[in-house]
C-alpha positions as CSV (number, residue, x, y, z in Angstrom):
1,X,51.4,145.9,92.1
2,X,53.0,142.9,91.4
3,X,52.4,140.9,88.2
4,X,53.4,137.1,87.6
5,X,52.7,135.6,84.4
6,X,53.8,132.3,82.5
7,X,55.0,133.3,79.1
8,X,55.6,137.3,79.0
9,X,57.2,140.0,81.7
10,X,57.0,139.9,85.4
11,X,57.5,142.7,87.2
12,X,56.9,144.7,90.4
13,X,55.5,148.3,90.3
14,X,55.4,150.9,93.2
15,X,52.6,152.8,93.9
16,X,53.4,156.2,92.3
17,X,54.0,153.6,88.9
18,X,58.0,153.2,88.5
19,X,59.2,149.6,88.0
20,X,61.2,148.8,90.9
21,X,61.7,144.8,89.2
22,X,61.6,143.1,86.3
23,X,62.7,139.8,85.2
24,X,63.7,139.1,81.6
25,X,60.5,137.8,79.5
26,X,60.3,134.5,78.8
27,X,62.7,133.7,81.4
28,X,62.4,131.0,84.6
29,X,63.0,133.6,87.3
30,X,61.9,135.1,90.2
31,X,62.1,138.2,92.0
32,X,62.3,139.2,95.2
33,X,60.3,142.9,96.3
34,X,59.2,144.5,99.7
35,X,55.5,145.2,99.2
36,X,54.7,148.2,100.6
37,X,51.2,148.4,102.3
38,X,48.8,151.2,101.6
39,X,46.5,151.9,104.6
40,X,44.5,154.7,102.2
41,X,41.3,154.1,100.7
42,X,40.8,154.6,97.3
43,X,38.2,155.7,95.5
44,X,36.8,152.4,94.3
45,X,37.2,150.7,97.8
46,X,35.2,153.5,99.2
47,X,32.2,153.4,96.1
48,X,32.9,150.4,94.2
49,X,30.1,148.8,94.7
50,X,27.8,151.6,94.5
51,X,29.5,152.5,91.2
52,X,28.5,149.0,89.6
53,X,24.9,149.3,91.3
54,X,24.3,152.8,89.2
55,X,25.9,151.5,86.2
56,X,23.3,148.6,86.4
57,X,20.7,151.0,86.5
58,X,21.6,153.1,83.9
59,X,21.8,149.9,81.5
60,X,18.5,149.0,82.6
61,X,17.1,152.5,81.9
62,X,18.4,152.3,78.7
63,X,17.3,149.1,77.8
64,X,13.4,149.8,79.4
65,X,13.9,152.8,77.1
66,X,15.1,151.0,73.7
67,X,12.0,148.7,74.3
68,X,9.9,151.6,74.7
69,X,10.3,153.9,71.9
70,X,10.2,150.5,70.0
71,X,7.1,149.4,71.1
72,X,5.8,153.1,70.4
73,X,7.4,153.2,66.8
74,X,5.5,149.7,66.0
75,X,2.5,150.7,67.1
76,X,2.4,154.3,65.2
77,X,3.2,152.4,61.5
78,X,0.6,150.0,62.3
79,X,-1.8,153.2,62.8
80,X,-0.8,154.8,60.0
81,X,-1.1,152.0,58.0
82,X,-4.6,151.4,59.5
83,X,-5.5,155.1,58.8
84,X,-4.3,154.3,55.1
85,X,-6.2,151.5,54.5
C-alpha cells in the first residue's frame, strides 16, 4: 500500500504490514519504493460484489420487516381501541 497525503504522513507499507518508508509529516518529500505485485486473489476480489449484493438484501429484509411489524402494531391499537369503544 502506498499512501500520499497533503498535510499528514506518507508512507509505503509491504504486504505482510511493516513500513518499509516514511517521510517526515508535514514535510515536502517524496519517496521512492519498489511495489511489489500480488498475483493472489483476495477474498474481496473473488466475492466483493456478491458481498455488497447480500448486504443489500439483508438491509432490505430488515427494512420490509420494520414496516411490517409497524403496520401490524398500528393496526392492532386501532382494534383494540375499536373493541373499547
Amino acid at each position: 500500500m502506498v499512501r500520499s497525503t497533503i498535510s499528514g504522513q506518507t508512507a509505503a507499507i509491504d504486504p505482510s504490514g511493516e513500513i518499509t518508508a516514511i517521510a517526515p509529516p508535514f514535510s515536502e518529500e517524496w519517496i521512492n519504493v519498489t511495489i511489489p505485485l500480488i498475483k493472489k486473489d483476495t477474498f474481496y476480489t473473488q466475492y466483493g460484489d456478491y458481498l455488497a449484493v447480500v448486504f443489500t438484501i439483508i438491509a432490505m429484509g430488515m427494512l420490509l420487516f420494520g414496516i411490517i411489524s409497524d403496520t401490524i402494531k398500528k393496526i392492532s391499537i386501532k382494534m383494540r381501541k375499536n373493541e373499547q369503544s
